[in-house]
N, C-alpha and C positions, 0 to 999 in steps of 0.2 A: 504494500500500500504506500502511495505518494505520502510525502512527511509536506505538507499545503503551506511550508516556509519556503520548501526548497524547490527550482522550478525541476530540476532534472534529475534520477533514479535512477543509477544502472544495474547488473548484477551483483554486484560489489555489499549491495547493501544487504545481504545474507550474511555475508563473512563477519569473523570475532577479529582479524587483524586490525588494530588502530590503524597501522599504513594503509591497507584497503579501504577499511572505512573511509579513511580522510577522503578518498577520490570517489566513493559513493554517489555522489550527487553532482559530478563532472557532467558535462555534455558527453563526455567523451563516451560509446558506448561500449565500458571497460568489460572483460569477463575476469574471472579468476582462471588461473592455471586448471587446465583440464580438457576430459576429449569432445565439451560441447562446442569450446569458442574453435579446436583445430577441426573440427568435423566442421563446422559453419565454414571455415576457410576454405576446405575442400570444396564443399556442393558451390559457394560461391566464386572459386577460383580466386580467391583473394591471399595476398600477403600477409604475413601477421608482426604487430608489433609488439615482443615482449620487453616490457619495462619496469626495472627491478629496482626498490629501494628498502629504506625503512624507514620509520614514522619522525625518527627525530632526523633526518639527512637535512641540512640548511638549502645545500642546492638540488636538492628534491622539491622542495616549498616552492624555488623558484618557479624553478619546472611548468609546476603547477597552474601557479598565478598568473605565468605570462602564455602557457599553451594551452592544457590542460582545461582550465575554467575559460578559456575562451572561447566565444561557440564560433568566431568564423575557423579557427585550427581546427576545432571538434570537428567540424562538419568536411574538413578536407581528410582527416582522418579516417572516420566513421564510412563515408566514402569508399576509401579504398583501401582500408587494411583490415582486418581485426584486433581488435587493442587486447591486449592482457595483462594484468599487472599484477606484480609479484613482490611478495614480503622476504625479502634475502633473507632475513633473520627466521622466518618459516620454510624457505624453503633454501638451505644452503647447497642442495645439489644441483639446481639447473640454475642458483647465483657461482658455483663455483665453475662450472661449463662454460655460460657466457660471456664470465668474467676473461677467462682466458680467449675465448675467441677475441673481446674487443683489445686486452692488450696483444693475444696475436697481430690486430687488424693494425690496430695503432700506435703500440708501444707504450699505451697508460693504461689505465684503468680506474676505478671509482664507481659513486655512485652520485643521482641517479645511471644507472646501468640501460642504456636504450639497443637492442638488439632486433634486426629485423632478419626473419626465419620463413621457411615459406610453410606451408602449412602439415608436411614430415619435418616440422620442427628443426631442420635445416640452417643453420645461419648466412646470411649475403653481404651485412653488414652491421656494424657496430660501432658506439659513440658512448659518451656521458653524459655530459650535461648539452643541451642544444637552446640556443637563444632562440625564439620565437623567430625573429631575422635574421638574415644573415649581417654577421657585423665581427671584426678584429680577424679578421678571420678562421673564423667561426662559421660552421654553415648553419643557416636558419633551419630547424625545426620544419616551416614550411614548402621549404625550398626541398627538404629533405624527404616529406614525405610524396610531393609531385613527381621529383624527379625516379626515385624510389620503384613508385607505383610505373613512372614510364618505364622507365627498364624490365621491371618485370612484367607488362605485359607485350613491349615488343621483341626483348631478347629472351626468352623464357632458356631455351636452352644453354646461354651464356649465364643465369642466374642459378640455374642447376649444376649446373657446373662450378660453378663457384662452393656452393654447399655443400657437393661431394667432398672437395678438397679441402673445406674445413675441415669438414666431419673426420675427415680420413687424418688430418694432420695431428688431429685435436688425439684419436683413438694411437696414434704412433708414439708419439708427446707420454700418454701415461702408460707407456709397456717399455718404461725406461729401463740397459741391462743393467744386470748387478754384480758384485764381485767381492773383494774381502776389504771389512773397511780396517784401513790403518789407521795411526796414532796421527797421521799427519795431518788431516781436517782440523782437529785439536787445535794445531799452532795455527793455522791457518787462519781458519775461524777468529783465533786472539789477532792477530796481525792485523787483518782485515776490517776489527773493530777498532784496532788500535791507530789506523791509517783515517777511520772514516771517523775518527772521537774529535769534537770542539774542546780545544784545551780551554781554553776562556769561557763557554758558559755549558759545559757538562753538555751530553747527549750525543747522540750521533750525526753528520750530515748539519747543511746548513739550516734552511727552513722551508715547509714547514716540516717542525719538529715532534716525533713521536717519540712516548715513554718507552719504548722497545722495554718489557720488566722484563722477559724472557731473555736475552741479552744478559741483561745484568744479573739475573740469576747465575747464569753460563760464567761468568764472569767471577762472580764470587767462588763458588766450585775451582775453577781454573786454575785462580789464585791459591786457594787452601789446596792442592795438588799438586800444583809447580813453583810454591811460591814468588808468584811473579806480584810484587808489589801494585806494578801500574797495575793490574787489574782489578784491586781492590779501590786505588784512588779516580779508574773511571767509573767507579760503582758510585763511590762518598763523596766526586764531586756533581754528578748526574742527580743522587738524589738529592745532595742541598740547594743545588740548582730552581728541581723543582719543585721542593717544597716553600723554597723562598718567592717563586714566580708567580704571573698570573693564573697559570693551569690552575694552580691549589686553589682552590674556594678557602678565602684566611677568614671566610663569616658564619659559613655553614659547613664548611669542610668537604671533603670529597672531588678528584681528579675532573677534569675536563679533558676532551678524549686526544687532542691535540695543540700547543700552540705553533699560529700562522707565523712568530718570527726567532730567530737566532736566540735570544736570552729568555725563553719562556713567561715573556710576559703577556703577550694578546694569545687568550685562549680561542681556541670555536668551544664555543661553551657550553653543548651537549655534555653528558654526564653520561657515560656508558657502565651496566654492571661488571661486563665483562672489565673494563680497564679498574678498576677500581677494584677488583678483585685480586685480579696480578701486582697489581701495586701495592694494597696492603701485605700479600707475600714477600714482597720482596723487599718491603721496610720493614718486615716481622724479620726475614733471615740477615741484611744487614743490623738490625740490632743486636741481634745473636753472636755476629763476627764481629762488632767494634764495640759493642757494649754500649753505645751513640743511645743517651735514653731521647734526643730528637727524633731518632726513628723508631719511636715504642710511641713516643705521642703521635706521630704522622699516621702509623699504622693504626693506632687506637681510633683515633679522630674520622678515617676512611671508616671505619667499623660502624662510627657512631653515629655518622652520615648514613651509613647505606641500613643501620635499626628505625633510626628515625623517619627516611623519606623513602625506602626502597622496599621494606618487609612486608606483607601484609598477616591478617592477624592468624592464618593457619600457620605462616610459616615460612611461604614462598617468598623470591625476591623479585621485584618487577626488573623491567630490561632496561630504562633506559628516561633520561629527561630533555627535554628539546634545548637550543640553544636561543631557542626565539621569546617572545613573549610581546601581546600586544603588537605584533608583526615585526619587530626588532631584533636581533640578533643582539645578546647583553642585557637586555635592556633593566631583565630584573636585577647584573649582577654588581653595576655600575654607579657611582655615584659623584656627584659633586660635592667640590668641599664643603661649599654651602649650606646643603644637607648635613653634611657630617656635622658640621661643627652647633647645626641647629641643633641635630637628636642629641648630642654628647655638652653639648658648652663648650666656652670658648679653650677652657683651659684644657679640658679631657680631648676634645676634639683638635688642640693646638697640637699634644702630646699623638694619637694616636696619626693627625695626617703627617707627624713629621715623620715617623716609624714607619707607614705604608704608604709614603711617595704621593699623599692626596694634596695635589693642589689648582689655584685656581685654574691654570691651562689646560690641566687635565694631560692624560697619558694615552688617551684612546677614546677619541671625536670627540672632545671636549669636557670628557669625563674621566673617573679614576678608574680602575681597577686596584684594588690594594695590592701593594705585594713587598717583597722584602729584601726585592736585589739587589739595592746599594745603601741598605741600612745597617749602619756602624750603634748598634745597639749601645754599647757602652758610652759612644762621644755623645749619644741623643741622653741617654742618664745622667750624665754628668751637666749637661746643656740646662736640665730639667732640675737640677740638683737634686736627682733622685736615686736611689741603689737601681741596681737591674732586676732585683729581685720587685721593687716597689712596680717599677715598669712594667716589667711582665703583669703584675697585677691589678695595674687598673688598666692592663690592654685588652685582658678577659671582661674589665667588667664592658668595656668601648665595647666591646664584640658583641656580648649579651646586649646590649641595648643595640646595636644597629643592624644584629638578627632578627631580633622582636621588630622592628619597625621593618623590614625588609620581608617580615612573611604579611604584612595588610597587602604587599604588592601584588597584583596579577603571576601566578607563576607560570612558568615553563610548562609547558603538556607535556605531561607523565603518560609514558610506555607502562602499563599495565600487564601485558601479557607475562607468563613464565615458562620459561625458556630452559628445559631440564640441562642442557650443554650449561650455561651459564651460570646457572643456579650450583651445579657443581660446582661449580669453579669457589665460587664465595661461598659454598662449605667448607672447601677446603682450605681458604683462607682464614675462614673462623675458625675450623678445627688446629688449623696452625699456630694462629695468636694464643687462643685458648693455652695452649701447653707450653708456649715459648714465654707470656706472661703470667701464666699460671692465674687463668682469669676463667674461672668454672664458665661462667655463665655467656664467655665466646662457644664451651665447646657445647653446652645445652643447648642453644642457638642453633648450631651447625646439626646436632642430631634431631629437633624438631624440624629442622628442613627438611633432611634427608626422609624423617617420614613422613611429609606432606609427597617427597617426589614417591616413594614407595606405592603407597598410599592413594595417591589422584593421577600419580603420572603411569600408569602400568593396566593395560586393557588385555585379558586373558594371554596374560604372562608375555607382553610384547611390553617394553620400553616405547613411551612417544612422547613427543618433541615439543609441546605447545599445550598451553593449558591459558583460557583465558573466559572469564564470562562464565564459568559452570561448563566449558567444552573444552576437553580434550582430541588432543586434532594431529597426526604425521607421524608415521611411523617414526623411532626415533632413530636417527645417524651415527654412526663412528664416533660421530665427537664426542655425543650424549654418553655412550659408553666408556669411551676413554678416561674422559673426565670424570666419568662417574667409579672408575676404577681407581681414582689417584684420591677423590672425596673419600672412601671407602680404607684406603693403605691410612690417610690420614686421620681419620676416626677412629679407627684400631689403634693408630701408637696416641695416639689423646686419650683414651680411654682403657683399652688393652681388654675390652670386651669384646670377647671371642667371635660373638652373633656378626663382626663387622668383613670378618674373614671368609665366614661362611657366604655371606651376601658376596662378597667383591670375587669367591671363586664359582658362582653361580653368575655373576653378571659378566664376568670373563670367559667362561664358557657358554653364552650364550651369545658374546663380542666375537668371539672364534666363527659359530655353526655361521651367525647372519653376517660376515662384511670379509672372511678372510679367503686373498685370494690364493686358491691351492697349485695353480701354475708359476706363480712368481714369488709369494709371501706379501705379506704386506695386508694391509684392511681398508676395503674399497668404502666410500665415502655413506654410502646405499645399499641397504641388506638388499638380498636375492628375492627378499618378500615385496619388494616395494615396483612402484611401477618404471617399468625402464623406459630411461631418458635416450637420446641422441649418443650418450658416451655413458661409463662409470669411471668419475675420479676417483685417484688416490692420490691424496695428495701427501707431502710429507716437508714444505715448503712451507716455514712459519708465517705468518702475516700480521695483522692486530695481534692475534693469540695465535701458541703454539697448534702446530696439527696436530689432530686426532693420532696417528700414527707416531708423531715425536713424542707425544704424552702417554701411545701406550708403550713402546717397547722399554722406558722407562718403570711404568708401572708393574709392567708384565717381571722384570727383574727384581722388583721388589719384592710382590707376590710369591715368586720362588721360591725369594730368600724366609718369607716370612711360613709360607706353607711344607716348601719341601718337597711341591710340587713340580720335577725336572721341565715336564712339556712348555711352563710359561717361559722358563729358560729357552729351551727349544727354540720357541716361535720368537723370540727376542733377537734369537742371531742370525734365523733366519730374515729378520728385517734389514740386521747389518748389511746382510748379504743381497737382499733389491732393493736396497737404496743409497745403496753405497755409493752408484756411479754420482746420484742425484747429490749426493752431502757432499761429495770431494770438487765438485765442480765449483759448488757457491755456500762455503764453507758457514761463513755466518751467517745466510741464512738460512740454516740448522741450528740453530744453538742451542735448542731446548733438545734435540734430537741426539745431539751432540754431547749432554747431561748424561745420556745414557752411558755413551762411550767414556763417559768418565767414570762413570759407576762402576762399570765393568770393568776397569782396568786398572782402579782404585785395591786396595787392598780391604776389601769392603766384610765385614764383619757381622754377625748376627749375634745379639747379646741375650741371653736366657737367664732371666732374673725369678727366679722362684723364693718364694717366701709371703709369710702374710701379710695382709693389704695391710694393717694395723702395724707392723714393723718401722719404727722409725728410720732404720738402717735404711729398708728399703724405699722410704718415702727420700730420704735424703739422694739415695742414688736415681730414682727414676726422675725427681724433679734435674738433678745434675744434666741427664739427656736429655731433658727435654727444651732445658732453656739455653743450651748451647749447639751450635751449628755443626752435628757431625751429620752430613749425609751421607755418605760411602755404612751408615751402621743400620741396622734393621735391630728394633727392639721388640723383648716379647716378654711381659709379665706373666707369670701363672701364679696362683695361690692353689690352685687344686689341679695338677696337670690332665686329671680326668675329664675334666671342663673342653679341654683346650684339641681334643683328639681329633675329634669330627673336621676340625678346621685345618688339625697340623696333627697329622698321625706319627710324626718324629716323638711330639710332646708326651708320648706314653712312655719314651727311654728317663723322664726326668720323675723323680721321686718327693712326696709331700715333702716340706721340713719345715722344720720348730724355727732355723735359723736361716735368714737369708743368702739365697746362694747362688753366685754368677758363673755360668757358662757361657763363655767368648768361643764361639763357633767362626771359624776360617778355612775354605776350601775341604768342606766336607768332611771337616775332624772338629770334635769341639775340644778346649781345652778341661784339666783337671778343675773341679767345683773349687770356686773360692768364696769365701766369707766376709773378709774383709776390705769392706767398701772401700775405704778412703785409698786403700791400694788397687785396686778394680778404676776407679777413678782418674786417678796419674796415671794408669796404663792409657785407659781411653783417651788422656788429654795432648798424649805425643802424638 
């Protein structure tokens, strides 16, 4: 039924995706992916325009405004293609297909994602963002779909042709060979980052600038393995970087997905769960490695952001916040001094714009962004004739009050949906803080998530990928699993409850039967149950987030070590082995995949800590792992190794005891039981 505000209705308006919905009431006469809009293409002999984004994309919005809602484009559209439009974030398998054909076609990539296919799903051409006209050059939108529509109906055979040779390039591209991987990507990989590192404002590459926290994971690992110093100080000066910069939210906290210049101060100020997830990890593990309690508050504060604006009340996380509001781009996150110093007074508001760079000219169109990257904290305390200790706290209280006045503002459109990939991911951030800070109620957190995804994300025993509005919707992806194997390793050493083992080797063989490929290795993007696209990727090429494949052959080694289970070993080197060619070629960008290889090569340990939970001995040693950064070690408590069988049938060799007692397991031998903690300890700390 027509909504009698809106003059136009497409198909769209069935769908639970925000991104969908947004275009609901376009002219444009959009469908959702499926075989009603390519079968209308067929009977019609028409072209199809599949155009891929997601709900917060700023130049998605454009897109929109300027073609989109405009009925003379609509009607040149609707004319002569079929339009379908697509929620990358729902559907990451024909976003990860097209993506590569348009940077095949052009050498970038992005989104909006606009791909023209003919109706066997076929691609002819591909672009991103298109301006309604042509202008910069830039081809118009309109110019794009007349011309388009002409070639496909007077060259039909030259546009099949062209889509053959996609399709075939695209299918050659992911049957990449494989061989044995060396220690040599390693250095590489370090080089590589080391070449493309800003020494003056932290991060990678000029601008614009991404958190790469996977990187800097890699990064830290590398370091504690080779002791290569620089690789800890491009870790410590990347994240002070940006925690001092615009990216950070210094009012409500929480990552912005990228900044547009060199020193991280103009954010695009979309708020993604995913980044914020890897970023809390990896402010949680460098606190671990420097002891830096800046990065215990960064991390904590990302936390406190994504309980506060990102949770809902089962437990799930939403996906994401726009960067616009009231058609502006900032506009909620920005202020004039003027402002400031109304909400604060003259003297608090004197105090906090000299600390965060607010003033009259403003930093960004005429306004502030707060940030903190040329503030000399101590010369402003002294200036102020105040301690730094005094500073610091009435900047919290400036904060609190220009938060409270900052949420009467219109906000940002919140992404709703839950996103089981994602939602992993900020489990297992939680479950990570949780035991690195020893803060119960991060790891409570993370286990109420995990069974809201149990729970609402699993339709007769299949994993799916979208949950929004009361519907559950997409079979779920490699990713979902992947990630959901790494949430599951990190629940178990946060809690050391058995039930987390049992689930992670039921969801890992259930990762194996649906996505792994038995000709080559590796785990194709789309189980065998799902509908087949134009191609299956595998990808194994980091991007925003680690792939699905870097995250499992990682996990899969964990698992091993943690079960005793050889096969996940197995299938782990098997991965070395097809995708070896793909890591040695473009070394860092592997880096998470490349964790593995470090693990493996590492002199990696399995620690068996039996004794009773009430033991303070043992309280003392489990927190000692838990709050210090040893990865290459896999930890396993038991109080009753009867408990622990079903999960890890090794655990029946270890016997109850009155007294706490460690078995340091290495290369399939464990050592003699020892007792003595604080000795057990200085072993672990060399």
């Amino acid at each position: 039924m027509k909504n009698s505000n809106q003059p136009y209705e497409n198909k769209l308006i069935h769908e639970k995706s925000p991104y969908l919905l947004q275009h609901a009431h376009n002219p444009v006469d959009w469908y959702p992916w499926g075989e009603e809009a390519f079968e209308k293409a067929k009977q019609e002999n028409k072209p199809v325009l599949v155009s891929i984004g997601y709900s917060t994309c700023h130049w998605c919005h454009v897109m929109e405004r300027e073609s989109f809602e405009d009925e003379e484009t609509a009607k040149l559209l609707n004319d002569r293609f079929v339009a379908i439009k697509v929620d990358r974030e729902e559907r990451p398998d024909i976003d990860s297909i097209y993506m590569k054909v348009c940077q095949g076609l052009t050498g970038q990539g992005g989104w909006p994602l606009n791909v023209f296919v003919t109706p066997d799903q076929k691609p002819f051409y591909a672009g991103t963002y298109f301006p309604k006209e042509s202008r910069y050059n830039l081809p118009g939108f309109k110019d794009a779909i007349m011309q388009l529509y002409q070639q496909y109906n007077e060259n039909p055979e030259r546009i099949t042709g062209i889509g053959d040779k996609i399709t075939a390039s695209l299918q050659e591209r992911m049957n990449a060979e494989g061989g044995e991987l060396t220690e040599e990507p390693l250095h590489k990989a370090f080089e590589q980052m080391q070449n493309s590192f800003d020494t003056i404002f932290g991060g990678f590459g000029q601008s614009p600038k991404f958190p790469s926290p996977h990187m800097l994971m890699y990064l830290l690992r590398y370091y504690r393995q080779y002791n290569k110093n620089l690789g800890l100080t491009m870790v410590t000066r990347t994240l002070d970087a940006m925690a001092n910069g615009g990216i950070y939210d210094h009012v409500g906290f929480g990552f912005a997905r990228y900044a547009v210049d060199q020193e991280w101060l103009v954010p695009h100020f979309e708020k993604m769960l995913y980044d914020n997830a890897m970023l809390a990890l990896t402010y949680t593990e460098a606190f671990q490695v420097t002891g830096n309690e800046c990065y215990k508050r960064v991390a904590c504060e990302i936390l406190e952001y994504v309980q506060r604006e990102m949770t809902g009340n089962d437990g799930g996380f939403y996906s994401a916040e726009d960067a616009d509001s009231e058609g502006e781009e900032g506009k909620f996150y920005v202020w004039t001094k003027e402002e400031v110093h109304t909400i604060l007074g003259e003297e608090l508001g004197s105090l906090y714009s000299g600390v965060y760079d607010i003033t009259a000219r403003g930093n960004f169109e005429g306004k502030n962004i707060p940030n903190l990257i040329k503030t000399d904290l101590s010369k402003i305390a002294k200036s102020f004739n105040l301690t730094e200790e005094d500073v610091q706290t009435q900047l919290e209280t400036a904060r609190k009050k220009l938060y409270a006045e900052r949420e009467k503002r219109v906000h940002p459109y919140k992404d709703d949906k839950i996103l089981t990939s994602w939602n992993m991911l900020m489990i297992t951030a939680f479950a990570k803080a949780g035991r690195a800070f020893q803060q119960i109620e991060y790891t409570q957190l993370a286990e109420k998530s995990y069974r809201f995804i149990e729970e609402t994300m699993v339709i007769d025993g299949r994993l799916m990928a979208r949950y929004r509005d009361g519907e559950v919707k997409f079979k779920a992806y490699h990713d979902d699993y992947a990630y959901g194997l790494w949430a599951l390793n990190e629940l178990y050493e946060s809690t050391y409850n058995p039930q987390y083992l049992i689930k992670a080797k039921k969801l890992t063989d259930d990762m194996y039967e649906l996505f792994w490929d038995e000709s080559s290795g590796g785990f194709y993007l789309y189980g065998h149950d799902a509908d087949r696209l134009i191609a299956r990727p595998k990808d194994v090429h980091d991007g925003a987030l680690p792939s699905g494949n870097s995250v499992a052959v990682l996990q899969l080694l964990r698992l091993s070590k943690l079960t005793g289970e050889m096969k996940y070993d197995e299938w782990a080197n098997r991965m070395f082995t097809a995708f070896s060619g793909d890591v040695s070629s473009y070394s860092s960008g592997h880096a998470y995949f490349l964790m593995s290889k470090l693990y493996a090569r590492s002199s990696s340990k399995e620690v068996v800590i039996v004794g009773s939970n009430r033991d303070h001995n043992k309280e003392r040693l489990i927190q000692f792992l838990q709050q210090n950064f040893l990865p290459e070690l896999t930890v396993m408590s038991i109080e009753d190794p009867t408990e622990l069988t079903e999960a890890t049938p090794f655990a029946a060799n270890f016997e109850k005891t009155n007294e706490t007692t460690i078995y340091i397991c290495e290369n399939f031998s464990c050592s003699l039981p020892e007792t003595d903690v604080d000795k057990v300890m200085k072993e672990l700390e060399k």
